[in-house]
TIVOFI-6501 format. One line per 5 residues: their letters; for each residue z, x, y of N, C-alpha, C, CB. Coordinates in nm, 2 decimals. Glycine has a CB too. Layout:
REM residues N
A = Z,X,Y,Z,X,Y,Z,X,Y,Z,X,Y | ...
REM end
This chain:
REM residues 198
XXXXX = 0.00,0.08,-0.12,0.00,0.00,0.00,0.00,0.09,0.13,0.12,-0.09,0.00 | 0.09,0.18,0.11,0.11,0.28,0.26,-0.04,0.39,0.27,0.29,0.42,0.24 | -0.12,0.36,0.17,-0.27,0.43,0.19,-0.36,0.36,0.24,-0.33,0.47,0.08 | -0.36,0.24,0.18,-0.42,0.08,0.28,-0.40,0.11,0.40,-0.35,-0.08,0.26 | -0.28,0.08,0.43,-0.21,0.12,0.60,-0.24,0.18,0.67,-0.10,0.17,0.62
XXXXX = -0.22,0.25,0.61,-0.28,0.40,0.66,-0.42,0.41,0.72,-0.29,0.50,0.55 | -0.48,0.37,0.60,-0.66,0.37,0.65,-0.73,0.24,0.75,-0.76,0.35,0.51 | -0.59,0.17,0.80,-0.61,0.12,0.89,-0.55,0.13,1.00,-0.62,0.05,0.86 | -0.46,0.24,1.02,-0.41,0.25,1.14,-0.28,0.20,1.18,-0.50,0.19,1.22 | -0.21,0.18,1.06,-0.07,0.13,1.04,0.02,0.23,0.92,-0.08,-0.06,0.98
XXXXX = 0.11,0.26,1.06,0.22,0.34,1.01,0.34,0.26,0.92,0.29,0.42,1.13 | 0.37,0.32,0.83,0.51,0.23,0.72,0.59,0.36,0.71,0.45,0.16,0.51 | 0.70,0.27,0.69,0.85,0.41,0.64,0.87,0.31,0.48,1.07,0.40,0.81 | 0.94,0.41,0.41,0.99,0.32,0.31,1.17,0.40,0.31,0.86,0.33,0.14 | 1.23,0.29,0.37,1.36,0.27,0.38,1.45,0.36,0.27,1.38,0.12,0.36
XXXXX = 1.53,0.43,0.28,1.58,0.46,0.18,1.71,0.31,0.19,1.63,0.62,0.18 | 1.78,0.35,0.02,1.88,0.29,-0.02,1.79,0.14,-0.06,2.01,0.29,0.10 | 1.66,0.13,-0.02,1.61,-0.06,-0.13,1.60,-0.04,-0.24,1.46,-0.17,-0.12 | 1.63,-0.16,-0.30,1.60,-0.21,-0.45,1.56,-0.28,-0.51,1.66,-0.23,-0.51 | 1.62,-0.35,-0.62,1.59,-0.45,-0.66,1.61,-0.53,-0.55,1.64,-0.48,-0.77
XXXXX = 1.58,-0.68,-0.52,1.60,-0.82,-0.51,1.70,-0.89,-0.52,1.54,-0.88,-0.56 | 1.72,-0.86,-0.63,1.84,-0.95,-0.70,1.82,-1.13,-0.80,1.93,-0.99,-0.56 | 1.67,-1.15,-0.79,1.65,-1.26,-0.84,1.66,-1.28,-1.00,1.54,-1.29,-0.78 | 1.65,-1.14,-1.06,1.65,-1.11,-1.20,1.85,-1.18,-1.21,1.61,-0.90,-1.25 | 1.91,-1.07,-1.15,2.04,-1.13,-1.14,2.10,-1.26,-1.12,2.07,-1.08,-1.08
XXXXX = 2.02,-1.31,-1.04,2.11,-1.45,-0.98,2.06,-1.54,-1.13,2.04,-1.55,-0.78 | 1.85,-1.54,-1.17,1.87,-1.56,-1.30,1.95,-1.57,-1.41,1.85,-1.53,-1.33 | 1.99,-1.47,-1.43,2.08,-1.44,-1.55,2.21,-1.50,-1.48,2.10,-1.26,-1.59 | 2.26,-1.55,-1.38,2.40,-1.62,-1.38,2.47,-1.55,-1.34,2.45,-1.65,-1.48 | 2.45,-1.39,-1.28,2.57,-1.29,-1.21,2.51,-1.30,-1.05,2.57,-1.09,-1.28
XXXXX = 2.59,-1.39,-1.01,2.60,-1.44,-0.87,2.66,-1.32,-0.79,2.68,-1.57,-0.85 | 2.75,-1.24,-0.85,2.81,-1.13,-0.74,2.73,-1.01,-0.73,2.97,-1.09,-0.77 | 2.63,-0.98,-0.89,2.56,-0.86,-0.87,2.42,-0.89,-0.78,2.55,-0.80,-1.01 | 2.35,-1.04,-0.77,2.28,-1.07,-0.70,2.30,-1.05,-0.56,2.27,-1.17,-0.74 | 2.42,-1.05,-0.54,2.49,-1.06,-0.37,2.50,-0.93,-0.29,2.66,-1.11,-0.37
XXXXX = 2.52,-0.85,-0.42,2.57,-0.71,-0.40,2.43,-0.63,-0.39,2.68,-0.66,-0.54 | 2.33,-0.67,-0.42,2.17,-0.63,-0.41,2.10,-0.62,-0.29,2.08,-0.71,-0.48 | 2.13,-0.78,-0.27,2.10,-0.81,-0.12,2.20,-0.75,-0.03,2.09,-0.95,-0.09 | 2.27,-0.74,-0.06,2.38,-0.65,0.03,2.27,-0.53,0.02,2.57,-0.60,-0.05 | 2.27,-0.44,-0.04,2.19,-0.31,-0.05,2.08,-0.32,0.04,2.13,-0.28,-0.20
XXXXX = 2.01,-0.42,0.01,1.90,-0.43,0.10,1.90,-0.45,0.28,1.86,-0.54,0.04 | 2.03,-0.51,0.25,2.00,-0.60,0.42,2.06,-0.43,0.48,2.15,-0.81,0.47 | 2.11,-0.36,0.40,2.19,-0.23,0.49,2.04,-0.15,0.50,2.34,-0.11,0.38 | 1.99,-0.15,0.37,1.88,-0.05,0.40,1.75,-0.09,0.52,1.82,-0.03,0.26 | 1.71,-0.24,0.48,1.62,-0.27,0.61,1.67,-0.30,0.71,1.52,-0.35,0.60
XXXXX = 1.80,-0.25,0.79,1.87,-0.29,0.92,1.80,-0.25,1.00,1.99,-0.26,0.95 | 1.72,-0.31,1.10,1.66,-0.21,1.19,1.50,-0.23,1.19,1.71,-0.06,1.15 | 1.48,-0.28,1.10,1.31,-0.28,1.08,1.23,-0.41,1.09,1.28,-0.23,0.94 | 1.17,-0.41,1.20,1.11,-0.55,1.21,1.06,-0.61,1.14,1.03,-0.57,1.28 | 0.96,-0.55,1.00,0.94,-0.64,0.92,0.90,-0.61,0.81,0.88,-0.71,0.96
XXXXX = 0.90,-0.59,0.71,0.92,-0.61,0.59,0.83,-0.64,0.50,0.99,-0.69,0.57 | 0.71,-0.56,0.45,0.60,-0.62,0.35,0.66,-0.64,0.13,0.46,-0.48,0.37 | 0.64,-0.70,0.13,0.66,-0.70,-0.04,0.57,-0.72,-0.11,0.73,-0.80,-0.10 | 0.57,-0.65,-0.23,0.42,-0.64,-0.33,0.49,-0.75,-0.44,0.37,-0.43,-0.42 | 0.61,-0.79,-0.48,0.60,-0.86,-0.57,0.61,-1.00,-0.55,0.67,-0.82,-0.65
XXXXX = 0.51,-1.09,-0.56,0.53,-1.24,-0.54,0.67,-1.31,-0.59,0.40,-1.32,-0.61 | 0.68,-1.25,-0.72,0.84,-1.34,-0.72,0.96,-1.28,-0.71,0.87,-1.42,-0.85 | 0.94,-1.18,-0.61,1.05,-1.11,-0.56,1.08,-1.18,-0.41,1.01,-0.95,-0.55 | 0.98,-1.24,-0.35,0.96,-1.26,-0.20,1.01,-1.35,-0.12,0.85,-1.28,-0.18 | 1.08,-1.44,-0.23,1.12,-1.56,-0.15,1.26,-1.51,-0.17,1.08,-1.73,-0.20
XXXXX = 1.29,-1.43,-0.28,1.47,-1.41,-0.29,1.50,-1.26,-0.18,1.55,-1.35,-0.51 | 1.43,-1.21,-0.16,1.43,-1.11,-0.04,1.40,-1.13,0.11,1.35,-1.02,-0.08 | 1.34,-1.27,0.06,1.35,-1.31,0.22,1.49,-1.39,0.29,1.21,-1.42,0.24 | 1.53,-1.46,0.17,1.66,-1.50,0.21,1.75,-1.43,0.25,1.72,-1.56,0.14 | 1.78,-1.27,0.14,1.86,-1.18,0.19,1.83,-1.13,0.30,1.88,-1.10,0.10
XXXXX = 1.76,-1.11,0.35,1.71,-1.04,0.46,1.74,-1.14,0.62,1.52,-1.01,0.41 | 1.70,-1.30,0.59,1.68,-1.38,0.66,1.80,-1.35,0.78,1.67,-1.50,0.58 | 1.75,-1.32,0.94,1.86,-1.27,1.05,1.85,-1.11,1.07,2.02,-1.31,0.99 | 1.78,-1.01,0.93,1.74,-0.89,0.95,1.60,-0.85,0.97,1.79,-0.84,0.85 | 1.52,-0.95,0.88,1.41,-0.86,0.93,1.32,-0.98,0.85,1.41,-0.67,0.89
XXXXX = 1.16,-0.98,0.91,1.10,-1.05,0.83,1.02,-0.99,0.74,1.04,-1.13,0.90 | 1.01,-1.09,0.64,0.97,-1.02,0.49,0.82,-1.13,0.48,1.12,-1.05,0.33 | 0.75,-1.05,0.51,0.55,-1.07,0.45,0.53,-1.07,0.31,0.43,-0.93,0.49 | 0.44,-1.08,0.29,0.36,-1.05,0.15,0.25,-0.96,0.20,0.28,-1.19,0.07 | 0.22,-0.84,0.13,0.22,-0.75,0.13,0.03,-0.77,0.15,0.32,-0.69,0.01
XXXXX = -0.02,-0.88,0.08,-0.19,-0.92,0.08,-0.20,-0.99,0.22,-0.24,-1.04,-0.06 | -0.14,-1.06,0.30,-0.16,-1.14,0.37,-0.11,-1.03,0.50,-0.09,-1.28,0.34 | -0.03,-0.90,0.48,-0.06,-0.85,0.58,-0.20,-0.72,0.62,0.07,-0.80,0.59 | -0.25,-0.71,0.46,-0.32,-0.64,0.46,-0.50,-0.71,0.48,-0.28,-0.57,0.34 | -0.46,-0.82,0.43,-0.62,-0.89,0.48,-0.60,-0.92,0.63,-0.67,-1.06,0.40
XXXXX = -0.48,-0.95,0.71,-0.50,-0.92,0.87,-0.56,-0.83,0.91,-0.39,-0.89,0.94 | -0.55,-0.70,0.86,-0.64,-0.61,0.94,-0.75,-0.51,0.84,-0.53,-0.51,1.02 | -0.79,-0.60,0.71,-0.91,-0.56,0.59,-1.07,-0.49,0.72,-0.98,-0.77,0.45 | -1.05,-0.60,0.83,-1.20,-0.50,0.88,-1.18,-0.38,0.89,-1.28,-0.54,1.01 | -1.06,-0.31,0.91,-1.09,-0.17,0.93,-1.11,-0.12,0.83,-1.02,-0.09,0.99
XXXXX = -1.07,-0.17,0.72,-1.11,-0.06,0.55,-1.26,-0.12,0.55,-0.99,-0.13,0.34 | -1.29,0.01,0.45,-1.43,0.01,0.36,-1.39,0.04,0.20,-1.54,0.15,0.42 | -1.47,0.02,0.17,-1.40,-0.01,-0.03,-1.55,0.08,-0.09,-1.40,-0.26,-0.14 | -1.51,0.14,-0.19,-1.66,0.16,-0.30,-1.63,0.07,-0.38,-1.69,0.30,-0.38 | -1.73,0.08,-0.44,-1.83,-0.02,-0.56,-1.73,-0.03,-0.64,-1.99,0.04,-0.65
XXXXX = -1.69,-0.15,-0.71,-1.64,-0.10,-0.84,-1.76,-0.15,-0.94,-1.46,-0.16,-0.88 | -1.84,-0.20,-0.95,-1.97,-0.21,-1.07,-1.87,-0.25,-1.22,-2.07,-0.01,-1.10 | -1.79,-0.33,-1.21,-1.72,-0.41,-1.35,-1.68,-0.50,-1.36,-1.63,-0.37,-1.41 | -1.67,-0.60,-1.46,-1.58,-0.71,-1.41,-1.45,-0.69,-1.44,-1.62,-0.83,-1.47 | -1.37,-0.76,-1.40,-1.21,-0.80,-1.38,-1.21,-0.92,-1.37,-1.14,-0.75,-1.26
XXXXX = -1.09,-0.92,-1.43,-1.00,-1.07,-1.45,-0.92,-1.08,-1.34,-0.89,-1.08,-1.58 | -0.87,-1.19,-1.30,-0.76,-1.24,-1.16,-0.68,-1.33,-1.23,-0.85,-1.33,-1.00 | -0.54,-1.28,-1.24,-0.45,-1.36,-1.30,-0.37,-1.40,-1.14,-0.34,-1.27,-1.45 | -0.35,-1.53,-1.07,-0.28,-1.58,-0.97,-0.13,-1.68,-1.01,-0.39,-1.67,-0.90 | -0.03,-1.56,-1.05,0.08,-1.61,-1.03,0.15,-1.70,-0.96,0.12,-1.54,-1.01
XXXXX = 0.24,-1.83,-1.03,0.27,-1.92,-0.98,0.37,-1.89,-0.89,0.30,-1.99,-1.07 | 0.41,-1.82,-0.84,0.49,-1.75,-0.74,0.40,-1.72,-0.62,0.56,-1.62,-0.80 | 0.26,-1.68,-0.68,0.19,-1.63,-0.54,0.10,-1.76,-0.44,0.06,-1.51,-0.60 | 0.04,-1.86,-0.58,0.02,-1.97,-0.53,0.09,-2.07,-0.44,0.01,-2.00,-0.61 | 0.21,-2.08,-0.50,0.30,-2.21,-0.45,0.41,-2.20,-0.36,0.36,-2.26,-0.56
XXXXX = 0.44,-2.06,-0.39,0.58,-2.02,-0.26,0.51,-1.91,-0.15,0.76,-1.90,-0.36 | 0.49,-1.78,-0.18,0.43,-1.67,-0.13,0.29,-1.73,-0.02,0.39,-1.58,-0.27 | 0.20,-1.80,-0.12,0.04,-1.85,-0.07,-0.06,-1.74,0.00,0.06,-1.97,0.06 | -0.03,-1.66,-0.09,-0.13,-1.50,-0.06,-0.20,-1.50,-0.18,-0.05,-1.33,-0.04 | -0.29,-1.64,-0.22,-0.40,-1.61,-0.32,-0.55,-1.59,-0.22,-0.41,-1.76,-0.43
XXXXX = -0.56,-1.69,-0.13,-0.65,-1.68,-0.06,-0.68,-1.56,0.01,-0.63,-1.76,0.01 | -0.57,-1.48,0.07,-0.55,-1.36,0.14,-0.64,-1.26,-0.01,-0.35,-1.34,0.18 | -0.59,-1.25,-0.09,-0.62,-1.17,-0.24,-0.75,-1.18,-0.24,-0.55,-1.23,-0.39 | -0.82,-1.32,-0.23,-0.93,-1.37,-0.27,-1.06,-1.27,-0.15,-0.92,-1.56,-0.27 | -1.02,-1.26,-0.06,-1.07,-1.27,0.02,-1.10,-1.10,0.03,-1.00,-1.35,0.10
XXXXX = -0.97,-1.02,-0.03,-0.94,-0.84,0.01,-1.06,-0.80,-0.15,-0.68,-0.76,-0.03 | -1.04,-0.89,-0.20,-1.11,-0.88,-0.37,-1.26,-0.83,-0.32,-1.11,-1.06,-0.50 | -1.34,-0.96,-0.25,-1.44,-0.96,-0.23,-1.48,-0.86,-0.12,-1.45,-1.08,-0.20 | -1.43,-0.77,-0.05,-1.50,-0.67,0.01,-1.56,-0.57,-0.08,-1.43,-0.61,0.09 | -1.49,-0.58,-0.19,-1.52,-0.47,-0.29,-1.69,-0.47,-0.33,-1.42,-0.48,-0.42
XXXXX = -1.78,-0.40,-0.28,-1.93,-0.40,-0.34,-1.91,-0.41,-0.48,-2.03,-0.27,-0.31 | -2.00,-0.49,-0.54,-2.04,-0.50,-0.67,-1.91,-0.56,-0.77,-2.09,-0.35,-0.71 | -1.81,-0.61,-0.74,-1.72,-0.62,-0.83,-1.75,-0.75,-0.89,-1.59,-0.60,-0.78 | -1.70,-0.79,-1.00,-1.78,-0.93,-1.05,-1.65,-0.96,-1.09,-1.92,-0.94,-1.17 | -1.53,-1.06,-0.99,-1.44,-1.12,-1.04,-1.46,-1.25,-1.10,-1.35,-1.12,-0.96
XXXXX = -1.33,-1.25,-1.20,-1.36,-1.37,-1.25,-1.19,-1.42,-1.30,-1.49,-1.35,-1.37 | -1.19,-1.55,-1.19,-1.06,-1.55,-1.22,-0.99,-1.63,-1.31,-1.00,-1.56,-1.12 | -0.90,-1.61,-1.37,-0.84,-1.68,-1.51,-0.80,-1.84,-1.48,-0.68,-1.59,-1.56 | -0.81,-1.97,-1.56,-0.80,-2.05,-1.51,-0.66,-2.06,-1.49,-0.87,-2.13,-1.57 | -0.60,-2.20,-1.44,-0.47,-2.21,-1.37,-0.46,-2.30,-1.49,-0.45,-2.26,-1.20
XXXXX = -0.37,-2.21,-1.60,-0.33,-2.31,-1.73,-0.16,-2.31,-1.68,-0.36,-2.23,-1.94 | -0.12,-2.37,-1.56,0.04,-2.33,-1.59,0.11,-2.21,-1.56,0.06,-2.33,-1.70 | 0.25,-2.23,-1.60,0.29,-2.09,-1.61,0.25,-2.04,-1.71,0.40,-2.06,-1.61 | 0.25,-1.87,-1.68,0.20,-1.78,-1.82,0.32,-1.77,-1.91,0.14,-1.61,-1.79 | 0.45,-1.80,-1.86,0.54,-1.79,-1.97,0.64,-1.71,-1.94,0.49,-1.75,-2.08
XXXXX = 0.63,-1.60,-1.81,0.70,-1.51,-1.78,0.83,-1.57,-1.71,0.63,-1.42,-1.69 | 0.83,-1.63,-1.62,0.90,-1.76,-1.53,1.08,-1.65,-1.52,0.90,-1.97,-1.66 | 1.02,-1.57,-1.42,1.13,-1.48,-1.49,1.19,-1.37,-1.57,1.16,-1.52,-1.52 | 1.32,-1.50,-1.63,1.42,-1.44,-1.76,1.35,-1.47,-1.89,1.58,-1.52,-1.76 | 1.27,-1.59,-1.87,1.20,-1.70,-1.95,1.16,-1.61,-2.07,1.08,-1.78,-1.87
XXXXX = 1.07,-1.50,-2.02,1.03,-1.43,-2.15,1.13,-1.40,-2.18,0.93,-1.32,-2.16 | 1.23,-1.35,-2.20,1.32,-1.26,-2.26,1.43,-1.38,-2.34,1.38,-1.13,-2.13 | 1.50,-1.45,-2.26,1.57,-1.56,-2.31,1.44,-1.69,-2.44,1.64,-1.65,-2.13 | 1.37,-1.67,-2.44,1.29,-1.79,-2.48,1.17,-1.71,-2.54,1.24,-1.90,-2.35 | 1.14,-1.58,-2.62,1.03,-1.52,-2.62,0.91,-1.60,-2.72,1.08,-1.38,-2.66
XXXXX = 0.92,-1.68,-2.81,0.81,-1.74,-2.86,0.76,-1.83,-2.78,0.83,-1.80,-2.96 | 0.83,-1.91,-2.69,0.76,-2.04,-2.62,0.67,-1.96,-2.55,0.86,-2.15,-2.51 | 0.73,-1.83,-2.48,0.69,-1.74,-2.33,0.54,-1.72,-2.41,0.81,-1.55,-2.27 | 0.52,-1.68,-2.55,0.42,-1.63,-2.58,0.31,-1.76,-2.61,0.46,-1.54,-2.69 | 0.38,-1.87,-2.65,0.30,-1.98,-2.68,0.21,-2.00,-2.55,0.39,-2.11,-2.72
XXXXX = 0.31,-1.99,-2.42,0.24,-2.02,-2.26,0.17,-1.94,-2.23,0.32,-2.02,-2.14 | 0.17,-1.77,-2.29,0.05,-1.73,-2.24,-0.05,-1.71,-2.32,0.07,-1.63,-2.17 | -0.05,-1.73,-2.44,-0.19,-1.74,-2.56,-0.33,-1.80,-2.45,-0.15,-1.89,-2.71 | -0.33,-1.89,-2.43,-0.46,-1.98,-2.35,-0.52,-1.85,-2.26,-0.39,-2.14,-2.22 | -0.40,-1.77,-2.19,-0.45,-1.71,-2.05,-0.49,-1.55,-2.10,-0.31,-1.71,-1.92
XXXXX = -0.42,-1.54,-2.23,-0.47,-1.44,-2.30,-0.63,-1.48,-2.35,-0.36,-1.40,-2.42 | -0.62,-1.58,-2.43,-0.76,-1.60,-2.50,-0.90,-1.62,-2.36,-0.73,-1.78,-2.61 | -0.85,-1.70,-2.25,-0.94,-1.66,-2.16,-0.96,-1.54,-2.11,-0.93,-1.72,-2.07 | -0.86,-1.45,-2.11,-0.90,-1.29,-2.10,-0.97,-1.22,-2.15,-0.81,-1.21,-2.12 | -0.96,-1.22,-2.28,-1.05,-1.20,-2.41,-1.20,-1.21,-2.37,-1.02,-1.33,-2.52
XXXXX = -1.22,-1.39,-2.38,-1.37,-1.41,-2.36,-1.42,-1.35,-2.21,-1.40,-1.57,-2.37 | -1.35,-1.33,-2.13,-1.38,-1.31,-1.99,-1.48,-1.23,-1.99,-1.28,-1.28,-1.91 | -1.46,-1.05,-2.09,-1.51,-0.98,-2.10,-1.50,-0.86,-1.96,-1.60,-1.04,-2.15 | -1.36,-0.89,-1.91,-1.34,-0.86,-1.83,-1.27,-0.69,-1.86,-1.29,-0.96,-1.77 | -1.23,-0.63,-1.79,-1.17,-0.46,-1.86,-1.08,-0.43,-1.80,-1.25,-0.32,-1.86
XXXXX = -1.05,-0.54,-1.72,-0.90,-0.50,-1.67,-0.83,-0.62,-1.62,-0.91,-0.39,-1.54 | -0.67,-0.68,-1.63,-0.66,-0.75,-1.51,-0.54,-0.72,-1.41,-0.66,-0.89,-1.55 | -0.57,-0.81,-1.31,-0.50,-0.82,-1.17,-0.40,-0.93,-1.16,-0.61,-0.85,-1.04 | -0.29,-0.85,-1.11,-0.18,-0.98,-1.11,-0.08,-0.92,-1.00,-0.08,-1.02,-1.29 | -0.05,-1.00,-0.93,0.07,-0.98,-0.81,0.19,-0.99,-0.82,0.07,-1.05,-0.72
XXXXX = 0.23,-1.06,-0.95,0.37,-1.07,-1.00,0.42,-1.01,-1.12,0.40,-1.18,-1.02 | 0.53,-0.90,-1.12,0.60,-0.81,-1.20,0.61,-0.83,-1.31,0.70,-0.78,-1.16 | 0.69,-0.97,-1.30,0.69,-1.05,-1.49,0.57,-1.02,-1.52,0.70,-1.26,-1.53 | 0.53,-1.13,-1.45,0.38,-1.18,-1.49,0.31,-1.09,-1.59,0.27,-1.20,-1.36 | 0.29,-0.96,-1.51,0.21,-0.82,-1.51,0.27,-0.79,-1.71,0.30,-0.67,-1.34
XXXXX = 0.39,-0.74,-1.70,0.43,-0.72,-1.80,0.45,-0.85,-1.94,0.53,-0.66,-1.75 | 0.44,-0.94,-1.93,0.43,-1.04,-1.98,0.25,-1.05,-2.07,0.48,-1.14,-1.86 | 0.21,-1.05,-1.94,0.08,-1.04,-1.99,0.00,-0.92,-2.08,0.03,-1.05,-1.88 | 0.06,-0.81,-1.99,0.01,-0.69,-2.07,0.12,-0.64,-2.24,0.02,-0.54,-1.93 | 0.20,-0.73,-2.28,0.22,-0.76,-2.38,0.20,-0.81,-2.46,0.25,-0.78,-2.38
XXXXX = 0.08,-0.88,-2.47,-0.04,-0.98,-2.53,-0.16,-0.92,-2.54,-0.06,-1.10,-2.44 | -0.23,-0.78,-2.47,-0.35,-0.72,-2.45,-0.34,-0.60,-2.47,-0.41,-0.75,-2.35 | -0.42,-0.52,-2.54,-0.47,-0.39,-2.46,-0.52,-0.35,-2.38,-0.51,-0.34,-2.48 | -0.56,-0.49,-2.28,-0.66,-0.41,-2.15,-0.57,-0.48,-2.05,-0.86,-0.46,-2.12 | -0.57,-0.34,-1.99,-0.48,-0.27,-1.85,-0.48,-0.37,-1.78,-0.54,-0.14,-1.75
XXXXX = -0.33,-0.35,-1.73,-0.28,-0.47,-1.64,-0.23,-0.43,-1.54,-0.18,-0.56,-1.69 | -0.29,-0.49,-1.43,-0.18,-0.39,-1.27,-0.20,-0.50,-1.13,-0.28,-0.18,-1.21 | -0.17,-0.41,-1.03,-0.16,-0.48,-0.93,-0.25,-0.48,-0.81,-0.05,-0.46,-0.91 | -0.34,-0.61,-0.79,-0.40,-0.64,-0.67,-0.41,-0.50,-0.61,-0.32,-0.74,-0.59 | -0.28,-0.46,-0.56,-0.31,-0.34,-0.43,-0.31,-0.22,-0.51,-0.17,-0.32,-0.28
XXXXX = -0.32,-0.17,-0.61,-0.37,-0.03,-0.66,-0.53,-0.07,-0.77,-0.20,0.06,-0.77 | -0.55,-0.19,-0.74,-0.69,-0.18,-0.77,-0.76,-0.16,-0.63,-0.75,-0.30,-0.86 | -0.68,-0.23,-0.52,-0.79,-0.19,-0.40,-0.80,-0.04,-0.35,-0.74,-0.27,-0.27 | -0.63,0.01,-0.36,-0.64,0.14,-0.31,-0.70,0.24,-0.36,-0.53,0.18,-0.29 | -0.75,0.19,-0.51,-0.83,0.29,-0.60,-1.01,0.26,-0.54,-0.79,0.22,-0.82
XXX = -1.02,0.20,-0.48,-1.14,0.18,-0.45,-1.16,0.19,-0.26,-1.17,0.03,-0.52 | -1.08,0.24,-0.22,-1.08,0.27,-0.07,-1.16,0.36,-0.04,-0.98,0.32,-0.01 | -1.29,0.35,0.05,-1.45,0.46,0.06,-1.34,0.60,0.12,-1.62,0.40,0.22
REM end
């Protein structure tokens, strides 16, 4: 992300002392180690006007902690603000677009995504249908791991046929959830773009 930035003329610090979020925690039912995170956080971004995040379902529990310290973006929707100054090379493959129900419904940096995707010459996206959640929902995989897998079979089997060689996802579960189901590489929106910056 701070190479994006960069190639557009925007300086980033990355804070010491952040962490986790805490949303894994409050999940799991430890309300004080959730508290104690965002504590971490709100000390570490004191002072900083604002706040980008790469993980969609990190974004709304870090915005609350934060909420009175600093405002917290999505990390696509600040970077398609200022995409005319990047240039991209070709990527000449197809890719899959997995759009996390976190990025859709709370976050709403699919459009933003859709939009950073398409500067790329030659890329032939093709994005996974919207079956639901994939199963990650969280703790969900880990507390629940057959159902988690039942939810993402569909989104795997459309991967499959896609014939796609890689896919894109903005959310951390998600990411790992998914790439638990495939051998083809699973990562994130902004290091497929930054891998393709002219």
């Amino acid at each position: 992300l701070a190479r994006l930035l960069a190639a557009a003329g925007i300086a980033t610090t990355e804070p010491a002392g952040q962490g986790c979020c805490g949303a894994a925690a409050a999940h799991a039912g430890d309300a004080d180690g959730a508290q104690a995170l965002a504590a971490s956080n709100r000390a570490a971004f004191s002072g900083q006007a604002r706040v980008l995040c790469l993980a969609s379902g990190c974004q709304d529990t870090l915005a609350r902690s934060l909420d009175g310290v600093a405002a917290v973006e999505d990390a696509l929707v600040a970077l398609d603000r200022v995409a005319d100054a990047l240039a991209f090379r070709p990527a000449s493959r197809r890719v899959a677009l997995h759009l996390p129900c976190t990025q859709r419904n709370v976050v709403r940096s699919d459009a933003a995504l859709r939009r950073l995707l398409a500067r790329i010459p030659g890329l032939d996206l093709v994005e996974l249908p919207d079956t639901g959640c994939c199963g990650a929902a969280g703790l969900h995989q880990l507390a629940e791991p057959d159902r988690a897998a039942a939810l993402r079979a569909p989104l795997l089997e459309a991967l499959a046929a896609s014939g796609a060689s890689e896919l894109l996802s903005a959310n951390i579960g998600c990411r790992l959830h998914l790439a638990g189901g495939t051998r083809i590489a699973v990562r994130h929106p902004i290091d497929f773009l930054a891998e393709h910056l002219a």
